[in-house]
VOMIPA-471470 format. One record per atom (N, C-alpha, C): x, y, z. Coordinates in steps of 0.1 Angstrom, whole numbers, padded with zeros to 4 digits, always signed. Layout:
<rs>
XYZ ...
</rs>
This chain:
<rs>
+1247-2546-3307 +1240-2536-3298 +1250-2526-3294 +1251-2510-3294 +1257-2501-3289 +1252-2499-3280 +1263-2493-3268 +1258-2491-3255 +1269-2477-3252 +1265-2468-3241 +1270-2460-3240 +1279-2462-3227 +1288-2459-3222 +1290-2461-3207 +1299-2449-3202 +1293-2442-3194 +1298-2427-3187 +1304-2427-3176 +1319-2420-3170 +1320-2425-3160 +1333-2411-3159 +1337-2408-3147 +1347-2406-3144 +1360-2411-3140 +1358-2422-3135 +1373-2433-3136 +1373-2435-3144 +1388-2432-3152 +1392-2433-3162 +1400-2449-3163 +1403-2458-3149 +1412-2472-3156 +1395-2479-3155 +1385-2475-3147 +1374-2484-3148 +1370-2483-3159 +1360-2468-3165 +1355-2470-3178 +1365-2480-3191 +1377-2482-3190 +1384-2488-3198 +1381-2503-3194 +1386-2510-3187 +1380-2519-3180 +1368-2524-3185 +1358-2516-3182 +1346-2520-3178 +1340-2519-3195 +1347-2508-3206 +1345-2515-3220 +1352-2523-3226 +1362-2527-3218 +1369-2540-3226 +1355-2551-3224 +1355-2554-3210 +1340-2564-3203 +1333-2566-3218 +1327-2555-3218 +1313-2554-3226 +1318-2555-3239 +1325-2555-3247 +1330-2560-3259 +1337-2576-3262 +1338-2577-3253 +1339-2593-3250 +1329-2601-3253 +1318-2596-3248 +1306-2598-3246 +1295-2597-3263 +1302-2587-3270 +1294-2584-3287 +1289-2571-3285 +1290-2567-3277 +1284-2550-3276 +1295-2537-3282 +1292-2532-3290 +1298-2521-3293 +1297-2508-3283 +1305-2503-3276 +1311-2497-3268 +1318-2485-3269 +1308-2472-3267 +1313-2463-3269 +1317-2451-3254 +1326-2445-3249 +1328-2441-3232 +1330-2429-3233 +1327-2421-3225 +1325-2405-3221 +1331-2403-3203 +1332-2391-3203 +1331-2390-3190 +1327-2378-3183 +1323-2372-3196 +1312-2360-3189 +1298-2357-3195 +1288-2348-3187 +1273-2348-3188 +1276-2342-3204 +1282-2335-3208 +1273-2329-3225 +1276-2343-3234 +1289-2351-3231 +1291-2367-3236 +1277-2371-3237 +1277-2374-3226 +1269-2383-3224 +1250-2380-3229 +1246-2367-3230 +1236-2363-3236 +1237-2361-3251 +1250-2357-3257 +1249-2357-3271 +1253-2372-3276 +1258-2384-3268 +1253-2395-3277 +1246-2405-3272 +1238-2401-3259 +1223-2409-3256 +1215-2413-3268 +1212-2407-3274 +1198-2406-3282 +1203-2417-3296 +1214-2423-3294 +1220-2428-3308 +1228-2442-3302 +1226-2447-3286 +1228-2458-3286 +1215-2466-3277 +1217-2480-3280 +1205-2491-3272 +1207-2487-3259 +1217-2485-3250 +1215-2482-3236 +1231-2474-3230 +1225-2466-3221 +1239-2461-3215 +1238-2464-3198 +1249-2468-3197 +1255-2472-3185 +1262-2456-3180 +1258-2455-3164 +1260-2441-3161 +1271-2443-3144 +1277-2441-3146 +1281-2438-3130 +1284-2425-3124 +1275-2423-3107 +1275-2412-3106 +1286-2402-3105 +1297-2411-3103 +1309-2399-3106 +1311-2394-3116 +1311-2386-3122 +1318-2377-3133 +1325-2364-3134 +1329-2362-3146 +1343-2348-3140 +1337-2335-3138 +1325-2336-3142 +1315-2318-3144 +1304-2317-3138 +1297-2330-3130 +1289-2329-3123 +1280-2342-3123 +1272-2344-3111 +1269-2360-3103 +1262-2367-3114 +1266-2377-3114 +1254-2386-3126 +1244-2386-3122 +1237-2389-3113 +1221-2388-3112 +1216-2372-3117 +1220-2362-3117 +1216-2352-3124 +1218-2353-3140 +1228-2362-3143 +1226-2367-3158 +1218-2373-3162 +1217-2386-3151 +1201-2399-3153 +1186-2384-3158 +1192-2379-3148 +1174-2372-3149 +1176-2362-3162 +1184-2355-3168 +1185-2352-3180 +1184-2358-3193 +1190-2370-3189 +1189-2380-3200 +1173-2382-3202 +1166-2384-3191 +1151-2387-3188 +1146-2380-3198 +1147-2367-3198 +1138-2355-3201 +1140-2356-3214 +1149-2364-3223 +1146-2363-3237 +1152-2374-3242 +1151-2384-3236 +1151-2398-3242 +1147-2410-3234 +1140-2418-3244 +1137-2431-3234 +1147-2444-3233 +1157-2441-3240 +1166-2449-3240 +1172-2452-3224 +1173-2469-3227 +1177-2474-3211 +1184-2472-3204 +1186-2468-3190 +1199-2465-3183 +1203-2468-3170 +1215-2473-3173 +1217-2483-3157 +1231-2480-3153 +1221-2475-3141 +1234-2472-3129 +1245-2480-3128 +1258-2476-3127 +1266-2487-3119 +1276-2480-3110 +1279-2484-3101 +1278-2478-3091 +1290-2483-3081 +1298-2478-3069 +1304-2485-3058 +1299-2479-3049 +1288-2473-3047 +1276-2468-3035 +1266-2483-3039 +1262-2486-3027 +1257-2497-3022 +1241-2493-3012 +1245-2482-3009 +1236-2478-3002 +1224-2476-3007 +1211-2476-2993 +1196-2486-3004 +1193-2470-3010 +1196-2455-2999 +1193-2445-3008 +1195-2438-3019 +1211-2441-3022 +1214-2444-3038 +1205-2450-3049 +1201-2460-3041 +1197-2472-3053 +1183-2466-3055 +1177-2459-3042 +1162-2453-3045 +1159-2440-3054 +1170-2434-3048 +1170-2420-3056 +1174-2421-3071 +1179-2430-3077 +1187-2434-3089 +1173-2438-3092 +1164-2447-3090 +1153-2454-3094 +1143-2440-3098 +1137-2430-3090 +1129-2423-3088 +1134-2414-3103 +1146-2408-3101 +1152-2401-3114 +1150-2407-3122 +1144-2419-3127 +1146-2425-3142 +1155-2438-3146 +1167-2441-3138 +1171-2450-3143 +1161-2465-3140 +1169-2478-3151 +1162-2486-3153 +1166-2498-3144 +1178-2493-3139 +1187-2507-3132 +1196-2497-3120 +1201-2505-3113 +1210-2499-3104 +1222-2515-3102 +1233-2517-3108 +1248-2524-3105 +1255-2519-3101 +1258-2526-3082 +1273-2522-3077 +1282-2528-3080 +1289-2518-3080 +1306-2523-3079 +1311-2531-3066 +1318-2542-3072 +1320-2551-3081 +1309-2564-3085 +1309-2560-3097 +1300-2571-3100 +1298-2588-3105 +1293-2595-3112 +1299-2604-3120 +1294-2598-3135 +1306-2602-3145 +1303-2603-3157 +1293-2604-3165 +1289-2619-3154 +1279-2630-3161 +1268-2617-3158 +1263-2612-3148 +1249-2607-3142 +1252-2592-3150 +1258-2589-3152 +1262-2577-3160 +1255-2581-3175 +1260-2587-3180 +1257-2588-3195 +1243-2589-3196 +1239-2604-3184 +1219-2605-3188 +1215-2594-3183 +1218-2580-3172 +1210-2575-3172 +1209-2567-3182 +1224-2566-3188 +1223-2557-3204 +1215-2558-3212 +1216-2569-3215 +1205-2576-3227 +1189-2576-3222 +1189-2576-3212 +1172-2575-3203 +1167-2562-3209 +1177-2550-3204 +1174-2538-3204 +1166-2536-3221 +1177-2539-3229 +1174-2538-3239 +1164-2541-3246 +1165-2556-3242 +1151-2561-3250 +1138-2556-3244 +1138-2549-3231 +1122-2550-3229 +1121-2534-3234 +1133-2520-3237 +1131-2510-3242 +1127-2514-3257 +1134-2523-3261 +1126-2524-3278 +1114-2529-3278 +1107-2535-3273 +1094-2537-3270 +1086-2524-3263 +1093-2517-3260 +1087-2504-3254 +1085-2492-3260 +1093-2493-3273 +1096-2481-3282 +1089-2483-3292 +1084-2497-3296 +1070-2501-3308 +1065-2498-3304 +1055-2489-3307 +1041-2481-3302 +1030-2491-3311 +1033-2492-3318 +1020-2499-3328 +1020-2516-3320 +1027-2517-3318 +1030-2536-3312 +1024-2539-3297 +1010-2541-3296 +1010-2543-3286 +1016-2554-3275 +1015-2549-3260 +1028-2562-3253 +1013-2568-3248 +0998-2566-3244 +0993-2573-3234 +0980-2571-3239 +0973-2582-3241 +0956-2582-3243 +0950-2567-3237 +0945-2566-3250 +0938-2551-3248 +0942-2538-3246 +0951-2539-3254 +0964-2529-3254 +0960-2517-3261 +0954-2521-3278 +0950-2514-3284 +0936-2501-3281 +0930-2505-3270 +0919-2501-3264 +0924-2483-3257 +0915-2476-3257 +0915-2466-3246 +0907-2468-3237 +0910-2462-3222 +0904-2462-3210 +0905-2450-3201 +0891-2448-3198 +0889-2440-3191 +0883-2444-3175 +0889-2440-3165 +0892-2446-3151 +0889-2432-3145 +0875-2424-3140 +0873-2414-3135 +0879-2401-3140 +0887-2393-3139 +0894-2385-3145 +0902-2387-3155 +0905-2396-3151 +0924-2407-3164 +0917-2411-3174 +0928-2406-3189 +0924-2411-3202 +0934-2417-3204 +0939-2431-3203 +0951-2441-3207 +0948-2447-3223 +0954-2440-3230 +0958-2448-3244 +0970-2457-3247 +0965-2467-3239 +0978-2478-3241 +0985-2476-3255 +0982-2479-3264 +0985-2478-3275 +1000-2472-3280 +0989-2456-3276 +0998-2444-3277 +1009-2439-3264 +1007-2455-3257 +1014-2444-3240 +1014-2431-3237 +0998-2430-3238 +0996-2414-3232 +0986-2417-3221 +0990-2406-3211 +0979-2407-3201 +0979-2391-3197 +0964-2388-3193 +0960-2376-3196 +0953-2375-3182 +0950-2364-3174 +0937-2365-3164 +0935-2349-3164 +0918-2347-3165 +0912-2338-3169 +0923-2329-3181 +0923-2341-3195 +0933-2331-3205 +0942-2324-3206 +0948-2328-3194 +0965-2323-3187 +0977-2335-3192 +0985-2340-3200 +0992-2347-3201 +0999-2353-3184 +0999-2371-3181 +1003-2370-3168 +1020-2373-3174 +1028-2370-3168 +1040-2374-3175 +1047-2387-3168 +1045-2396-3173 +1050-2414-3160 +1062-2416-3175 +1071-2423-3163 +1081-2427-3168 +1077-2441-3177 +1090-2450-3185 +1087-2458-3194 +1081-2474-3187 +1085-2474-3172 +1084-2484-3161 +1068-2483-3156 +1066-2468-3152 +1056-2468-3149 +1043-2465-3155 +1046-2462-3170 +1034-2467-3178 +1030-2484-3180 +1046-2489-3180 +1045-2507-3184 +1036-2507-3173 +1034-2508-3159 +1031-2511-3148 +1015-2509-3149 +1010-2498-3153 +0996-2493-3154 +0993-2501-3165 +1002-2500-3181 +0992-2514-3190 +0993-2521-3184 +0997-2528-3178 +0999-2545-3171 +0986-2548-3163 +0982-2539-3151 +0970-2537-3145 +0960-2537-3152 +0957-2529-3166 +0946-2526-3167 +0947-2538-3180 +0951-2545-3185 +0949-2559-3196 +0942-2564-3187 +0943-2566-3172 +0928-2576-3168 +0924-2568-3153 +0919-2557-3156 +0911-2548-3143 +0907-2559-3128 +0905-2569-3130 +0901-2572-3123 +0907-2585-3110 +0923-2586-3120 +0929-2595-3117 +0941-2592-3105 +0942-2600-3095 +0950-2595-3087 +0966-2598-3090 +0978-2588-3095 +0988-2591-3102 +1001-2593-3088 +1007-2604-3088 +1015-2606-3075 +1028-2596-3085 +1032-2595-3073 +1047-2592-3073 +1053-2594-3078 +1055-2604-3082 +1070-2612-3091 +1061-2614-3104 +1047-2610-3105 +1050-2613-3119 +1049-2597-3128 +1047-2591-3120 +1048-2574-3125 +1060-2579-3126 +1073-2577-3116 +1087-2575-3124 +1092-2589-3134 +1082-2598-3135 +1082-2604-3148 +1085-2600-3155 +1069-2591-3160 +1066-2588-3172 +1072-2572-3174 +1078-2566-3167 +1084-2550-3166 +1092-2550-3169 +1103-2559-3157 +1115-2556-3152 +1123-2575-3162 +1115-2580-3164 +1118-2591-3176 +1128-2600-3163 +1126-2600-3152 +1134-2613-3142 +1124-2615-3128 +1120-2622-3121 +1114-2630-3108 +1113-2615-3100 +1121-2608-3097 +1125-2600-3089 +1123-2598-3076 +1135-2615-3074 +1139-2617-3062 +1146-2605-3060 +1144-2603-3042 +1152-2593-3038 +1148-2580-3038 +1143-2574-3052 +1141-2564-3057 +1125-2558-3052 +1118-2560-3042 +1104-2555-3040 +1105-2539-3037 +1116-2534-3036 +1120-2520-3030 +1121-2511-3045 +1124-2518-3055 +1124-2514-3071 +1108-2512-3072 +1099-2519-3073 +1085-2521-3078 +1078-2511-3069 +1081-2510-3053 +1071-2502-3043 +1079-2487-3046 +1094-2486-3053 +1098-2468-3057 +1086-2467-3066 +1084-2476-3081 +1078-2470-3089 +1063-2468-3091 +1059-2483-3082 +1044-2484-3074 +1039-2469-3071 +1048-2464-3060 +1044-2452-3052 +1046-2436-3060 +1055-2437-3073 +1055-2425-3078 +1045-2427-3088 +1040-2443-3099 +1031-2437-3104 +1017-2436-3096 +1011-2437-3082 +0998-2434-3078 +1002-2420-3071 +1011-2415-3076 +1016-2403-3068 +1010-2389-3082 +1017-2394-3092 +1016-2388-3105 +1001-2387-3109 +0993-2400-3109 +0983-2399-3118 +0971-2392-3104 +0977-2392-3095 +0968-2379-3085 +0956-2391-3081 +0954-2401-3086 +0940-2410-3079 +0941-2421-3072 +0944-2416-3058 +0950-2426-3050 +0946-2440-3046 +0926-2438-3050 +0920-2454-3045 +0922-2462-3059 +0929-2457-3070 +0931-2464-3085 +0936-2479-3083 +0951-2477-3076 +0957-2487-3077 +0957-2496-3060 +0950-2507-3062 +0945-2513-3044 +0962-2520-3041 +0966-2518-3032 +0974-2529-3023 +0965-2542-3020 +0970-2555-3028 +0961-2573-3017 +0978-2568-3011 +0975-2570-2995 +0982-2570-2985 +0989-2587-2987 +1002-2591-2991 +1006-2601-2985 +1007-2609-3007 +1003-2597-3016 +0999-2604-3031 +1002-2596-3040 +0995-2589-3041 +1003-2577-3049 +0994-2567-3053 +0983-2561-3067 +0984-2548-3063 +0969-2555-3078 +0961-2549-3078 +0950-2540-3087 +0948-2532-3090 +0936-2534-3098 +0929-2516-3105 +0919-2516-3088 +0913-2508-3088 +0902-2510-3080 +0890-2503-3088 +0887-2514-3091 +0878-2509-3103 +0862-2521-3103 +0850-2516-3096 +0838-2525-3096 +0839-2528-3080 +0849-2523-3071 +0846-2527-3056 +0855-2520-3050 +0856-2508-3051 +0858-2500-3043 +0847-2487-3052 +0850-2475-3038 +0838-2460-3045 +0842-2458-3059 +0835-2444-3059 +0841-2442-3076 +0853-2436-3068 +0866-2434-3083 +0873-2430-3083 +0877-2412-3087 +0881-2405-3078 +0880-2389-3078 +0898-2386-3078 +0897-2382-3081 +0912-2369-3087 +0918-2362-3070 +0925-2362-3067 +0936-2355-3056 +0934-2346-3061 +0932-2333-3055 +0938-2322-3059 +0953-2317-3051 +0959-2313-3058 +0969-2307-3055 +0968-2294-3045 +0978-2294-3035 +0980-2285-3023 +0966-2291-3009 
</rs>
């Protein structure tokens, strides 16, 4: 597996690719944004930290976004929870502070990876009823094709929060707790992590504009609201 890792410390990025070669990953390092966008598109995942020589990594995360779905995980010696949110919101897949362990480094590497290759088969579905299209008041979701559409406008959701909307709609009616969305998303329990699921929770009912779509069970986790609540109507914007 090739992995990218971007950084402006120059004894860490060395460091931190010896780590990951140890490990079986081939290991390629940059330390600035055109790096790092001319060889995104040509490795399994890039590791980003926001320092860099030409300008902030999270303005890289969100570039990288805009033309690749390849995985990308923060790593970080900001610890702070707004770091970790704003990094989330831009696109990245993970957020690791400095200093980490090895061990939790590598599985989240291999996590990343494996659930982007499952994400990048479009023909392979991941969840009963995948193959299907659905139409939910205004919203045209073609799982399938990961496209979602409302009133024939493309909605643009990230790779997280399309998983999150198939996951819901393979059983409309079922109430999905918390830990097993980042089960099946985020591919671990996601102890700790409820602050990961309620960033992406909130930007995709933000995105698809239909706010009674997706119900809060207070104290469980989250539904379609689909057969018991009103119909569902379109936000308009402003």
């Amino acid at each position: 597996m090739q992995v990218l890792a971007i950084s402006g410390d120059t004894d860490f990025i060395a460091e931190f690719a010896a780590e990951l070669s140890t490990q079986g990953f081939e290991v390629s390092t940059g330390n600035t944004s055109e790096i790092a966008l001319e060889r995104c598109r040509f490795v399994d995942l890039v590791f980003l930290d926001p320092v860099l020589d030409d300008i902030d990594g999270l303005e890289v995360c969100r570039a990288i976004r805009a033309v690749s779905d390849v995985p990308v995980i923060m790593i970080s010696t900001r610890s702070d929870e707004f770091d970790r949110v704003l990094s989330l919101k831009l696109g990245a897949d993970d957020y690791i502070v400095r200093p980490y362990s090895l061990r939790e480094l590598t599985a989240r590497t291999q996590a990343a990876i494996r659930r982007a290759k499952k994400s990048w088969d479009p023909w392979k579905p991941r969840w009963p009823g995948e193959t299907e299209v659905h139409e939910l008041g205004p919203l045209r979701i073609d799982v399938q094709l990961r496209r979602v559409t409302a009133n024939s406008h493309e909605v643009p959701l990230t790779r997280k929060e399309f998983d999150i909307l198939a996951l819901l709609i393979s059983d409309p009616t079922r109430v999905f707790t918390r830990e097993h969305i980042m089960s099946e998303v985020w591919g671990h329990d996601g102890a700790g992590d409820t602050r990961t699921l309620g960033v992406h929770m909130s930007g995709l009912r933000k995105k698809l504009g239909v706010p009674a779509l997706i119900e809060t069970v207070r104290g469980v986790g989250f539904r379609l609201a689909i057969g018991h609540n009103p119909p569902l109507t379109q936000e308009r914007a402003g």
